[in-house]
N, C-alpha and C positions, 0 to 999 in steps of 0.2 A: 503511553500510547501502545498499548500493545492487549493482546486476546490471551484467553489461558485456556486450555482443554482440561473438561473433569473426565479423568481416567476409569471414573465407576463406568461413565456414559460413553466412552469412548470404544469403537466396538476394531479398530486397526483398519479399518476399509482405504486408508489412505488417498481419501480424497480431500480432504484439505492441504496436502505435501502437493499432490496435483493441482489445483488449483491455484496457489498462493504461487505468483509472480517471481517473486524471493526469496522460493526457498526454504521459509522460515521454519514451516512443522517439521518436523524430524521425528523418526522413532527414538524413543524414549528406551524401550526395550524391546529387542529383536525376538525373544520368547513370546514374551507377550502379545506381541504387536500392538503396542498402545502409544500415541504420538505425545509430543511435546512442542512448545512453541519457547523460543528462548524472547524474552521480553526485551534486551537488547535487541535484536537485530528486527523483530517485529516493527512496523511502518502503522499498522490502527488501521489498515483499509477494510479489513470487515470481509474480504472476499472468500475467507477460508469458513468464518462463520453460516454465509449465507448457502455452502454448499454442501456440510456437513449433515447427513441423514438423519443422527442421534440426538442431535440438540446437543451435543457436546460440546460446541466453540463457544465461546460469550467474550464480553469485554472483563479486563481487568479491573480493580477497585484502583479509580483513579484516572481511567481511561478516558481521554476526551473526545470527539467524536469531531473530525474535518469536516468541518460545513461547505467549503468553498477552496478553491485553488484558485489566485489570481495575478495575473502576469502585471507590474505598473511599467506600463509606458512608456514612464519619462526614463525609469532605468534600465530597462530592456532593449541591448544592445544588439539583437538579433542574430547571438553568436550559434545557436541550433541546440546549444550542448540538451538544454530540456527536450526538443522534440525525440533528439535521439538516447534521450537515458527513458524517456516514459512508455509503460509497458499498454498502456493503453492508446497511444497517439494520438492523443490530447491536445498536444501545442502543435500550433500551424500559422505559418506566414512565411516570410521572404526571408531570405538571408540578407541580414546587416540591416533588419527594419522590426519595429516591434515585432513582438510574438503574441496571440490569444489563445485561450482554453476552450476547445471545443466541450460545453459542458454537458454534452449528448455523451460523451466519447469517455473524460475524467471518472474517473471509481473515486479519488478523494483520498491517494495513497500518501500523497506531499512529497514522492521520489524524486520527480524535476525540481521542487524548491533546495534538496541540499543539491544537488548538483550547477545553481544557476555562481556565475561568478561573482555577477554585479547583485547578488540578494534582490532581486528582481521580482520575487514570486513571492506570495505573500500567502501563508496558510491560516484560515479561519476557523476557529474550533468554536 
């Protein structure tokens, strides 16, 4: 799950490192200004792609693409930990009562699913 930048197309504008939630784009090289995205730590939300000027960002071979973020019910203990790790504010409801995904709000990052304790959130590629 994760994007790669082609370095030919890549012009250093630094707006993917801006935009991306996580962090993730880094400079590759500080001469050059040319970014990098490390494939571990990369989440597949697609957010640095869609902002990038050059067409530079794309997915990786093998990249699957989040269709859906979904909270079940019966496992969701209402403990917050997802509202407060999502960079979008996405999950919303009561404390100690299920949780839902505002899917107005979700980008499709799947940050709340490793976070949840009870595996509560269920990611659909």
């Amino acid at each position: 799950m994760a994007y790669i930048i082609d370095n030919e197309l890549c012009v250093g504008c630094g707006a993917c490192a801006y935009e991306c939630l996580f962090n993730v784009p880094q400079p590759a090289d500080w001469k050059k200004k040319k970014y990098t995205i490390d494939a571990e730590k990369c989440l597949g939300c697609g957010q640095c792609e869609q902002i990038c000027p050059n067409g530079a960002i794309s997915p990786a071979p093998g990249h699957r693409e989040i269709i859906s973020v979904i909270i079940d019910e019966e496992k969701c203990i209402g403990c917050t930990l997802c509202k407060r790790n999502c960079p979008a504010e996405a999950p919303y409801g009561e404390v100690k009562k299920p949780f839902r995904i505002d899917e107005s709000k979700c980008f499709r990052c799947g940050f709340c699913a490793s976070k949840c304790p009870k595996k509560a959130i269920d990611v659909v590629y």
